[in-house]
N, C-alpha and C positions, 0 to 999 in steps of 0.2 A: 854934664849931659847936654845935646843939646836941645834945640826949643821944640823941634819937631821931629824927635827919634824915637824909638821905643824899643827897649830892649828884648830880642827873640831870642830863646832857647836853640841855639843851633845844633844840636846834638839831639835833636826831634829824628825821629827814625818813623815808617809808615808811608804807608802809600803818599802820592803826591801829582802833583798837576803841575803843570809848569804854561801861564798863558806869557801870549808877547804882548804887550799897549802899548799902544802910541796914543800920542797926545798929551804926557805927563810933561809938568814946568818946574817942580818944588816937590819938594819932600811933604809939603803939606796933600799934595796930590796924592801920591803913594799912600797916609795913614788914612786918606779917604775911601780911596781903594781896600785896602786892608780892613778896616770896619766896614763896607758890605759885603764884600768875601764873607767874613767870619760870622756874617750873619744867615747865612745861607745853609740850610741841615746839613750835618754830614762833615762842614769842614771844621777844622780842630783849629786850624792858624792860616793868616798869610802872612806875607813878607814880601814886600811892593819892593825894588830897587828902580828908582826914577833913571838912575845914569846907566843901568844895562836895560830899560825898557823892559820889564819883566818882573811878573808875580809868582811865587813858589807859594802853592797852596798844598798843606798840609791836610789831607783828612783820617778822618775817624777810621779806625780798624773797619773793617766787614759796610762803611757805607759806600752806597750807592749812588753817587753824586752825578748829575744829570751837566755834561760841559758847557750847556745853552745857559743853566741856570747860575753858572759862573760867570758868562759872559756878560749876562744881562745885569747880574750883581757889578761889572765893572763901570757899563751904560749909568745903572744907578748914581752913582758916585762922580758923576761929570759927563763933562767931553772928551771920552774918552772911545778907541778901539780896540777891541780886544780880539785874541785865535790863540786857541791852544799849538802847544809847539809841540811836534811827536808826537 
């Protein structure tokens, strides 16, 4: 495994979010992202991919997840940009 990965359940079904960031360098970037995603109500998981620039946030059935409040979870986590895509 490597030093900075972590394995996701890809076979997660549920509503979802999909933002775009820029500014990621490393994969250490991406698990930063990822733990304040998932810190945020509502979402069940993210999954930062640094080389397509982009976080697939998974949430919880029936929540009501606010898009500002993702965005600002990305802010969180660095210097980083974030907009949801579609």
């Amino acid at each position: 495994m490597a030093l900075f990965s972590r394995k996701k359940d890809d076979t997660e079904t549920g509503p979802q979010v999909v933002l775009k960031v820029e500014g990621m360098h490393c994969s250490s970037c991406g698990l930063s992202i990822d733990d304040e995603l998932e810190e945020v109500p509502g979402v069940r998981s993210a999954s930062t991919d640094v080389r397509r620039g982009q976080s697939t946030i998974r949430l919880e059935e029936g929540a009501a997840v606010d898009p500002d409040a993702l965005v600002a979870a990305v802010r969180r986590a660095g210097d980083y940009m974030a907009q949801s895509v579609g």
